[in-house]
N, C-alpha and C positions, 0 to 999 in steps of 0.2 A: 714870237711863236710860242702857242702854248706845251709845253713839252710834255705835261703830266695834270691828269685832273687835279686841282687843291680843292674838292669836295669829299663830302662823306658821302664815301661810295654806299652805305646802306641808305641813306636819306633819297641818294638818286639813283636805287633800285626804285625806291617807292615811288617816286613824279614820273620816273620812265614809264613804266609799268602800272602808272594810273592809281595807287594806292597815295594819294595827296594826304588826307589827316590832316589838313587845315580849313579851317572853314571861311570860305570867301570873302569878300569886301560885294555888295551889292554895285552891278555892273562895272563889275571887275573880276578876269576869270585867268584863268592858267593860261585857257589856250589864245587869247586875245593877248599878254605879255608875254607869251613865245612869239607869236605873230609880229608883233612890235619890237619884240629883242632882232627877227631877223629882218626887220625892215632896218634897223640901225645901222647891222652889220653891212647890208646889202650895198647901204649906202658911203659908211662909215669905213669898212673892214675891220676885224674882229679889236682892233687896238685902239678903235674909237669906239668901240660899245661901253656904257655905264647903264648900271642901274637907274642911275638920274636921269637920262635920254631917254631911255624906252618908258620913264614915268613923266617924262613932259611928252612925250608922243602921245600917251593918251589921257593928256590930263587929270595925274590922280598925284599924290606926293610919293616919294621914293620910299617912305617906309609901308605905304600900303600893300610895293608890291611883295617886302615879305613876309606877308599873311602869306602868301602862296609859293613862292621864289625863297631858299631861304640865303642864298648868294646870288655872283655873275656866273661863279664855274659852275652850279648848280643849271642856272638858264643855260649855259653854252651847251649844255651836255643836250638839254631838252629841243634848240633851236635845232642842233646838228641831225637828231634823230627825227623830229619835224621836216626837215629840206629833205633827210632821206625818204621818207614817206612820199615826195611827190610823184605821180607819174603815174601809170599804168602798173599796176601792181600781179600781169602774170606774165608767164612766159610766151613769146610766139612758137607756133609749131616747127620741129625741125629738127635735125641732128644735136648733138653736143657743142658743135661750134655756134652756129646759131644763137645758140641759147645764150652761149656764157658771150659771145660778143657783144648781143644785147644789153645783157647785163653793164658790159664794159662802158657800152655808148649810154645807156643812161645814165650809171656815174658819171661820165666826163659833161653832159650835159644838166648834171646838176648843181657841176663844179663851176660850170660858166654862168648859171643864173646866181652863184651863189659862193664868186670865190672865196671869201673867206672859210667858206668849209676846212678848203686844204691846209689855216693853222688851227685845227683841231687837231691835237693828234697827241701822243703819250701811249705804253702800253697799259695802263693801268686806268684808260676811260671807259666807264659802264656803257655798254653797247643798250640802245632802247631795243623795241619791239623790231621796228622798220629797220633799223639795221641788221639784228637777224634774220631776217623776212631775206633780205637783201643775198644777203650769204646763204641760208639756206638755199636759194634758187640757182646761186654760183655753184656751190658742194651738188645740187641734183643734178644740173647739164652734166657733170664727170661723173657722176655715181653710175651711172651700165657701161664705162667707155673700156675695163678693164684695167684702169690703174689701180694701184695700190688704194688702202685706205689713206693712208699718210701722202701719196702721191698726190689724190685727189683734193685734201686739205692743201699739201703746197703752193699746185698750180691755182687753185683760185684766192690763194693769196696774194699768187706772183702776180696774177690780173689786177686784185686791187690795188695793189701796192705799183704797180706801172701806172694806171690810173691815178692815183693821189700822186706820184712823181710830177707827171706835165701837169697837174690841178695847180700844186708850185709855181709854176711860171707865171699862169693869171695872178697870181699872189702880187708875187714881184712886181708886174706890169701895172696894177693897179695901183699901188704903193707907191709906186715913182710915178706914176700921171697926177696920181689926187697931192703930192707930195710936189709937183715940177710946173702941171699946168700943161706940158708938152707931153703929146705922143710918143708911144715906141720907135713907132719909123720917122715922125719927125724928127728925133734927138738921136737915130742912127743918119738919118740924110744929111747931116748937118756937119759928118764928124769926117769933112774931107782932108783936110789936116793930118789925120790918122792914117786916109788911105792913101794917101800918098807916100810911106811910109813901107807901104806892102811889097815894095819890090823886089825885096831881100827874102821874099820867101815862095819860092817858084812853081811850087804847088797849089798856093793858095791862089797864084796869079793867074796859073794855067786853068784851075777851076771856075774862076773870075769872069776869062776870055773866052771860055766856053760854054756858058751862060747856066752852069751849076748854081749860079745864085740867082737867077733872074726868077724862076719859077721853081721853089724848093720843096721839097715833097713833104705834107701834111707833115708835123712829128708825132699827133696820135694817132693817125689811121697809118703810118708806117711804122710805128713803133707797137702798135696794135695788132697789128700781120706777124709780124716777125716774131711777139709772143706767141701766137696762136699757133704759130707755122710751127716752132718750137713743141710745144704742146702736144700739135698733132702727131710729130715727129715721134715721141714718147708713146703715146698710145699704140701708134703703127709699131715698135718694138713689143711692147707688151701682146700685142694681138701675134706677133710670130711666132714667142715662145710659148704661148699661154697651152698648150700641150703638157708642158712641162708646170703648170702653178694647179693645182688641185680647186674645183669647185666649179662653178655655174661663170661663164666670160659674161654674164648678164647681171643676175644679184649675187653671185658668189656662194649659193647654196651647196651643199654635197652633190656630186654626180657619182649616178650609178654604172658604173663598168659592165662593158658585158665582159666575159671571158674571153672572148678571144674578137678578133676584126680592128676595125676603127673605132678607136676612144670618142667616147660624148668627151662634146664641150659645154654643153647645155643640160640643165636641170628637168626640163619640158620643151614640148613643140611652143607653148606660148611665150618663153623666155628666148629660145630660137630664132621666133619671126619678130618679136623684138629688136634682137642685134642684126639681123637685116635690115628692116628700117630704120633702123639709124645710120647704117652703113649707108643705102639707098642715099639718106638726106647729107651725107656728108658734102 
């Protein structure tokens, strides 16, 4: 697993961010040895990728491709923010939950065309374009929900970071198939020897007998609810006290007081009917 970029992080602001300053090899481009780097990995996962592979994938020699590439941790950085980039690139209409769910399900569905993604990882990886793009649209689904600012940062970390958790296990799984030749559930149906062995533990057994394992519920779409539920839980606090937190429950602007009666919660009637429909679409 890669735990920490070993690139210069200023060299891969500049490939991220389209600032190259090297001048090509004639039919031979950036984005054609990204495309090849993640065909490697797709196939290979990230610890069979070489610079040498993605330059016989497209028939050129391996030092050509660093005219443009000037390492692998350099490519990896660029493949990852590549695979982010695919999809649909806005949000569908709807409340806060909607949004950021989306969000959730096309990560995990990017992690399945493309598990090696989930060994990317290190705090100190230059994030490209599309992975901002990405977060930005995570941070907007919370920004009118009435969380903190720092609240709002947290929970759509806590989203990504639950999603890059089960992206792990495609990890795993691929690893030991391309590594064994055998299935996941092949090389569990096999391991009767073991369960015969289960009887010493009477809850697993009583789960066993009652068909707990016959049909076991998604791990991301229940482990996806339960954030969310989580989440929403949070906001439903925030919206009780919010009487009590100064500014607009919509962008957080100053609210003007009248003197006496019922406190504004709202900055305007259009910041208002805002926080209704979203309420509505919850």
């Amino acid at each position: 697993m890669r735990a920490a970029s070993g690139s210069d992080p200023e060299r891969a602001v500049e490939l991220l961010w389209g600032e190259t300053g090297r001048g090509p090899r004639p039919g031979l481009s950036l984005d054609r040895i990204v495309r090849a780097g993640v065909s490697v990995a797709d196939a290979e996962g990230l610890k069979g990728l070489t610079m040498q592979k993605v330059a016989e994938r497209l028939g050129f020699t391996t030092m050509s491709l660093y005219r443009h590439v000037p390492s692998r941790d350099h490519l990896v950085d660029l493949m990852y923010d590549h695979a982010v980039g695919e999809g649909p690139d806005s949000d569908p209409e709807g409340g806060w939950r909607s949004r950021l769910e989306s969000c959730a399900r096309r990560g995990w569905q990017r992690h399945q065309r493309h598990p090696w993604m989930a060994e990317v990882r290190g705090n100190r990886r230059v994030p490209g374009p599309n992975t901002m793009a990405v977060f930005e649209r995570m941070l907007g689904a919370l920004a009118g929900t009435g969380l903190r600012p720092a609240e709002v940062v947290a929970a759509a970390e806590l989203v990504g970071r639950f999603v890059d958790s089960q992206a792990l296990t495609l990890v795993e799984a691929a690893e030991e198939e391309r590594d064994s030749d055998v299935s996941n559930a092949e090389w569990w149906s096999a391991r009767d020897s073991l369960y015969a062995r289960f009887d010493r533990f009477p809850t697993v057994v009583a789960m066993w007998e009652t068909g707990g394992f016959d049909e076991p519920e998604d791990p991301f779409e229940f482990g996806l609810t339960r954030v969310l539920d989580g989440i929403e839980l949070l906001i439903q606090a925030r919206d009780e006290t919010s009487d009590e937190t100064p500014g607009c429950k919509t962008c957080g602007a100053p609210v003007e007081q009248p003197s006496s009666g019922r406190r504004r919660a709202y900055c305007s009637r259009a910041c208002q009917q805002r926080a209704y429909r979203e309420r509505r679409a919850r």
